[in-house]
C-alpha positions in Angstrom: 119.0 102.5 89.0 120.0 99.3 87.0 121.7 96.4 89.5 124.1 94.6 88.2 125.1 91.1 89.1 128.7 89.4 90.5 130.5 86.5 89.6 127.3 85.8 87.4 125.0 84.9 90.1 121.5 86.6 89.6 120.0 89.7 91.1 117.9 88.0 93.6 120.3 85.6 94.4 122.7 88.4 95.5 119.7 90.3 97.5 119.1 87.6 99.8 122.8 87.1 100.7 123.1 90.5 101.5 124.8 91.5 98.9 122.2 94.2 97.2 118.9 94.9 99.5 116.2 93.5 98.9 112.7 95.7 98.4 109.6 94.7 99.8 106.7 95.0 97.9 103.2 94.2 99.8 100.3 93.4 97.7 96.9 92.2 98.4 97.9 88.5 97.5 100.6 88.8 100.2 104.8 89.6 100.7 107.0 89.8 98.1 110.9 90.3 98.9 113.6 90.8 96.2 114.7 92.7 93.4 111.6 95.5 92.0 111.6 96.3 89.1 109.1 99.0 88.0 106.8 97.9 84.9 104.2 100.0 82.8 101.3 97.2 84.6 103.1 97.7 88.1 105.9 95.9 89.9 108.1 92.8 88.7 109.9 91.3 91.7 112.7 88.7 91.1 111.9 86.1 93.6 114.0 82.5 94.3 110.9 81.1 92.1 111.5 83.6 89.2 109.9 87.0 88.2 106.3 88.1 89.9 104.3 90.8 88.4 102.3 92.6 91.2 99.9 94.6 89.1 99.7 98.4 90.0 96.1 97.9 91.2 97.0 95.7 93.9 100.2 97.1 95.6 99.9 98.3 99.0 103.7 99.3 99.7 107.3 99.6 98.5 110.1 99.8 100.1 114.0 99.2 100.4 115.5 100.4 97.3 119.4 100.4 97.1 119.4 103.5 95.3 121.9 106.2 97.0 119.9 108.5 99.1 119.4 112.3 97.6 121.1 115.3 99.3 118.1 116.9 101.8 117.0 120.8 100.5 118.4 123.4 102.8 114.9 124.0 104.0 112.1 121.9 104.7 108.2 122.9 104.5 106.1 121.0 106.5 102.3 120.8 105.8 99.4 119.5 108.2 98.8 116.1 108.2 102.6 115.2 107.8 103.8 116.1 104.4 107.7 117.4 104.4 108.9 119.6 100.9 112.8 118.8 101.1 113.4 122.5 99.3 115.3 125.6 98.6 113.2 128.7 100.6 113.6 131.6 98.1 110.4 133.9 99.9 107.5 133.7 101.3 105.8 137.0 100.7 102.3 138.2 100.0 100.5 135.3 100.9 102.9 133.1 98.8 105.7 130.7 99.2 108.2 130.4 96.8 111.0 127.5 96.4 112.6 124.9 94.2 113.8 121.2 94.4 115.4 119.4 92.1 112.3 116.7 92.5 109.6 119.5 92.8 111.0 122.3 90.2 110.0 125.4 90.9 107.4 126.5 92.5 104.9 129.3 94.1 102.0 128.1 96.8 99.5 129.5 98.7 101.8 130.2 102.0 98.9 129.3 104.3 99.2 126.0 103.5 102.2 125.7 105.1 102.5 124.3 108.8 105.6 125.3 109.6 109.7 125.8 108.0 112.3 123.7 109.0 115.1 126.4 108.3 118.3 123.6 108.6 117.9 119.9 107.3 117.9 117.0 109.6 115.7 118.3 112.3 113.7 115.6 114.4 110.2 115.8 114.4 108.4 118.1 116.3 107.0 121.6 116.8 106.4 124.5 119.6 103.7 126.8 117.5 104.2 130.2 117.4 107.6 130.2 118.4 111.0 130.9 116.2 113.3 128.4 117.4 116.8 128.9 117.1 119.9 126.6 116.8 121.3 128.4 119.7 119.8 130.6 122.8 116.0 131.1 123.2 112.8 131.1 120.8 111.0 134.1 120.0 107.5 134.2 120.0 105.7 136.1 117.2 104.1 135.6 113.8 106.0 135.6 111.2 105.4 138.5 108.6 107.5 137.6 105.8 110.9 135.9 104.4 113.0 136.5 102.1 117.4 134.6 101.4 118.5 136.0 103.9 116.5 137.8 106.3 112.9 137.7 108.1 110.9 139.8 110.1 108.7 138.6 112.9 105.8 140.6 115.0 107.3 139.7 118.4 105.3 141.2 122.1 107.4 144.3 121.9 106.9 145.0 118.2 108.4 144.2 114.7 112.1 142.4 114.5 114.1 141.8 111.4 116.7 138.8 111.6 119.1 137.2 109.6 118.1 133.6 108.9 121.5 132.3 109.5 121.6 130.5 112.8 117.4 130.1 112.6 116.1 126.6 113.3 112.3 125.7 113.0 109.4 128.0 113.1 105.5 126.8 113.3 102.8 128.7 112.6 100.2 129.2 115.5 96.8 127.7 115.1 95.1 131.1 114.8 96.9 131.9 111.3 94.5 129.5 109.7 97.0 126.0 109.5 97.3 123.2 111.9 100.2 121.4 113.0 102.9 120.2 110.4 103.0 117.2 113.1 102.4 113.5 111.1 99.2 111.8 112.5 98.6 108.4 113.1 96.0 108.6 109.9 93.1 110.4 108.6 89.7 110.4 110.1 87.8 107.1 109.1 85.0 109.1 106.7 88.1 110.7 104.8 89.7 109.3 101.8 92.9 108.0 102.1 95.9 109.4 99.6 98.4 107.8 98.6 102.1 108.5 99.6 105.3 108.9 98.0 108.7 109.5 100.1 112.0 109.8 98.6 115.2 109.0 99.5 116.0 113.1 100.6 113.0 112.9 103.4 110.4 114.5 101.2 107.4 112.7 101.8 104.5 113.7 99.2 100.8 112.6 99.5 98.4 111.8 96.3 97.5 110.1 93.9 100.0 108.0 92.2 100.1 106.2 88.4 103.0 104.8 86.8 105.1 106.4 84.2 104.2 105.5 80.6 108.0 105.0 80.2 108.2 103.0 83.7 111.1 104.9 85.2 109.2 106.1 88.0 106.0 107.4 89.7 103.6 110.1 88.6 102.0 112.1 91.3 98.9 114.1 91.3 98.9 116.5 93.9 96.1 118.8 95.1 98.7 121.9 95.7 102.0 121.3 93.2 99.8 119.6 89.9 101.3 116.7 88.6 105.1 115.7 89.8 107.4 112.8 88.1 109.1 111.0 90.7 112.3 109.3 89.3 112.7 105.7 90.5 116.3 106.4 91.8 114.6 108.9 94.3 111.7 106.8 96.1 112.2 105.3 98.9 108.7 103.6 99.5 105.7 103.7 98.1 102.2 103.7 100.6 98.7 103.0 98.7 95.2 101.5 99.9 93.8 99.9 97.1 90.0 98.4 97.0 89.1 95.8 99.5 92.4 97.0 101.8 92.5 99.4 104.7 95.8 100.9 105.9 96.2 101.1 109.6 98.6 103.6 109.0 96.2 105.8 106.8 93.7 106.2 109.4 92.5 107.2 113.1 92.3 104.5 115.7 88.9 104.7 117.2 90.7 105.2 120.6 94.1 105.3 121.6 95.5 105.1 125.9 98.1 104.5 127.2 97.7 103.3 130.3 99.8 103.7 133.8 102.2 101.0 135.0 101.6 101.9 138.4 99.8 105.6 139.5 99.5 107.5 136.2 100.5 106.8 132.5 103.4 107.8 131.1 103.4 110.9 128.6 104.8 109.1 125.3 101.8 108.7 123.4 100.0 105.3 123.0 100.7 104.6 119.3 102.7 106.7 116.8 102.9 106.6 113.1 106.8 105.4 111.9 108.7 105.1 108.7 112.2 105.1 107.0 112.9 101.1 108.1 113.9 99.6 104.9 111.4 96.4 105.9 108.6 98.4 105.8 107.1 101.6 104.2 104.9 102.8 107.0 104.5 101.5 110.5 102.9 101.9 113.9 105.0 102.0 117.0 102.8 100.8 120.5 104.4 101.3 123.7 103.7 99.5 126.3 101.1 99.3 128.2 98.7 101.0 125.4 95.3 100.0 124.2 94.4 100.9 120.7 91.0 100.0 118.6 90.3 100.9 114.9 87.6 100.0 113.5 87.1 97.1 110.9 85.6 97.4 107.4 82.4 95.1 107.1 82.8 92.0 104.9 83.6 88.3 105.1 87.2 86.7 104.5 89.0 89.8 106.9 92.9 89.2 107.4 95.0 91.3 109.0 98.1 91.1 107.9 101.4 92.9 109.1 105.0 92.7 110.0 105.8 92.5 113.7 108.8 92.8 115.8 110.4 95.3 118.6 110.1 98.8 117.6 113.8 100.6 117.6 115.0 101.4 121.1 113.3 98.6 122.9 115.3 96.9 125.6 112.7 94.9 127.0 110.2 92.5 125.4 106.4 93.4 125.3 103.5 91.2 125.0 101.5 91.4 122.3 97.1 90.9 121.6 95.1 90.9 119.1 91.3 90.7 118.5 88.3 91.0 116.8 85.6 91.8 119.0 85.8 88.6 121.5 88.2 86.5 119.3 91.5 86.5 120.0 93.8 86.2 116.7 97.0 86.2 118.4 98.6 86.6 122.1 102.5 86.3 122.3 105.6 87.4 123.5 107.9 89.3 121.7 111.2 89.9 122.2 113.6 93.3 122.6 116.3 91.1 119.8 113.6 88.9 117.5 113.5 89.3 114.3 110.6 91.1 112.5 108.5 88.4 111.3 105.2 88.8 108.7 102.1 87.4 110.0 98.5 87.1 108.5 95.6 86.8 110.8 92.3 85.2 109.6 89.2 87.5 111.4 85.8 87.1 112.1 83.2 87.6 109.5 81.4 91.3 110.9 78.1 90.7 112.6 75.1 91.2 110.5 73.7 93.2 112.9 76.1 96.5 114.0 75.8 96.5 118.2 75.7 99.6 120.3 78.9 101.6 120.9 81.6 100.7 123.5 80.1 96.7 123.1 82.9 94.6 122.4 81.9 93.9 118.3 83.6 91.9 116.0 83.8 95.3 113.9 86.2 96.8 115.9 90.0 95.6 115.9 91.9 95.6 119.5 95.9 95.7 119.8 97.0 95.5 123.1 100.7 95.9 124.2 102.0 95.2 127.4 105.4 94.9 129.1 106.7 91.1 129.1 107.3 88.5 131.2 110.4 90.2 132.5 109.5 94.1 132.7 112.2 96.2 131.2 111.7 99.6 129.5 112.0 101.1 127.0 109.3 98.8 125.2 107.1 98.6 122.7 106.2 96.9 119.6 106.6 97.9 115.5 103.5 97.0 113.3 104.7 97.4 109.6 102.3 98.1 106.9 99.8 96.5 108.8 96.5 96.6 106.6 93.3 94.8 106.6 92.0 93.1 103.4 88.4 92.0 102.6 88.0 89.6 100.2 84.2 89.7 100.2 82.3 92.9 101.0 83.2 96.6 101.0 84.8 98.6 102.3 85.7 102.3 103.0 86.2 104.6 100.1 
């Protein structure tokens, strides 16, 4: 969508007053805020200094377009590893899925990729496998057998049932159908390749390989399942990638993950969860307090983290934040339940030449620890944004 200007002050100008919203674009020479601009060599940003050309090959993430946000599909398919397909369900039948989207077209997929159907928009996040959840009264265990526009029939403990799918909410398929959860992981396992992601402004979120248009006025995705997808530039809301020499926190597995208890046993919330939709940030991490979480660092010299901290939403009370690298600290502060989100980038320790043992405290592994502050008030915890590691010398996974 073009911006226009007021009173004939320029685009950025008006973004950092407030008056249009700024996008963050985060590439491996650092943060960019202002106005984006898609190019056919990647992304002009209109900074206080003038334009900036981040080139394609070197963006990590976009987000906080100003474009009005799409209407959501009626349905929603979820997929494992967290993809959502904001959609019109016409049928699953036969082994296939069928459906449309204005974004997506229409189309017909193997049904046992699906993790599960969302059958009203809007639902949070979450799933009870092998249950037929309803917007009102009890779920029904059973498999599903087949849907169609209005109806469905589901193999329930005392035999076949046929309901309407007015007043349905969420179903999941159990793990013995073949899928896994439609649930949204902290990231892939650290030998897997890490996709890029696409999610738009209607809560679709689409996982890839991404390319600019020829024309520039949007995104081309590759996907293994739905072929090759324009995405418009009005309908993205950020943009995730990990280009050489960069490693997304966000895209992959911590090599441990507890939460650990405040006073007899830990709390059930999980230690760290994977977060988006914050217009500061395209993907994030959320860390309660008290967790302990380690990933694993790629070897090379001239490490930085770099990332966006501040209080993740909901936080009353402040948390206390550290970082390291094996036995080098990189940074141990407070942070408050009302600070501001603030980018830092951390220099790290070269990798040892030698790789030691497991469970030794190595300069390969990175460790975040959160814990409640000074004056202990829950809920707390902290919000990592885009936080990614870049190498300047060495390699790194692929």
């Amino acid at each position: 969508m073009k911006r226009s200007t007021a009173a004939g002050l320029p685009a950025f100008i008006l973004a950092l007053a407030g008056a249009l919203p700024a996008d963050v674009v985060v590439s491996v020479e650092g943060r960019l805020e202002g106005v984006a601009v898609l190019r056919a060599e990647g992304i002009e940003v209109t900074v206080a200094s003038g334009p900036r050309l981040v080139s394609w090959d070197a963006v990590i993430a976009w987000s906080g377009t100003g474009d009005p946000p799409l209407d959501a599909g009626p349905q929603a398919l979820r997929l494992p590893g967290g993809e959502v397909w904001q959609v019109d369900l016409a049928s699953v039948r036969a082994g296939k899925a069928r459906f449309s989207s204005p974004i997506l077209g229409e189309k017909e997929v193997d049904a046992a990729r699906l993790a599960g159907v969302d059958f009203v928009p809007g639902l949070p996040p979450g799933s009870r496998p092998g249950l037929l959840e309803r917007e009102r009264g009890e779920a029904m265990p059973g498999t599903i057998t087949w849907i169609d526009r209005d109806r469905l029939a589901i193999q329930g403990p005392l035999g076949p049932v046929i309901l309407k799918r007015e007043g349905l909410a969420r179903y999941t398929f159990p793990p013995a159908s073949g899928r896994a959860e439609g649930r949204d992981p902290v990231g892939t396992p650290e030998s897997a390749p890490v996709p890029d992601e696409a999610a738009l402004s209607d809560g679709t979120i689409l996982r890839g390989k991404l390319s600019v248009l020829p024309d520039a006025s949007g995104l081309a995705l590759d996907h293994p399942v739905l072929g090759r997808v324009a995405l418009p530039r009005a309908a993205l809301r950020s943009v995730s990638r990990s280009p050489a020499g960069v490693v997304d926190l966000t895209g992959v597995s911590p090599r441990s993950a507890a939460r650990l208890p405040l006073i007899a046993s830990p709390p059930p919330e999980p230690a760290v969860e994977a977060i988006r939709g914050s217009p500061a940030f395209a993907r994030g991490l959320r860390i309660e307090a008290r967790a302990d979480v380690r990933f694993a660092l790629p070897p090379g010299e001239g490490r930085r983290l770099r990332v966006l901290v501040g209080p993740a939403a909901g936080s009353r009370g402040a948390v206390r934040l550290k970082i390291s690298a094996g036995d080098t600290s990189v940074l141990d502060e407070e942070i408050g339940a009302d600070a501001p989100p603030r980018p830092m980038d951390l220099e790290l320790p070269p990798a040892p030449d030698d790789r030691p043992s497991p469970g030794s405290s190595a300069a390969d592994e990175l460790r975040i620890e959160v814990d409640p502050g000074a004056v202990i008030r829950f809920p707390a915890a902290v919000a990592l944004g885009d936080p990614h590691v870049v190498v300047e010398r060495g390699a790194t996974r692929t």
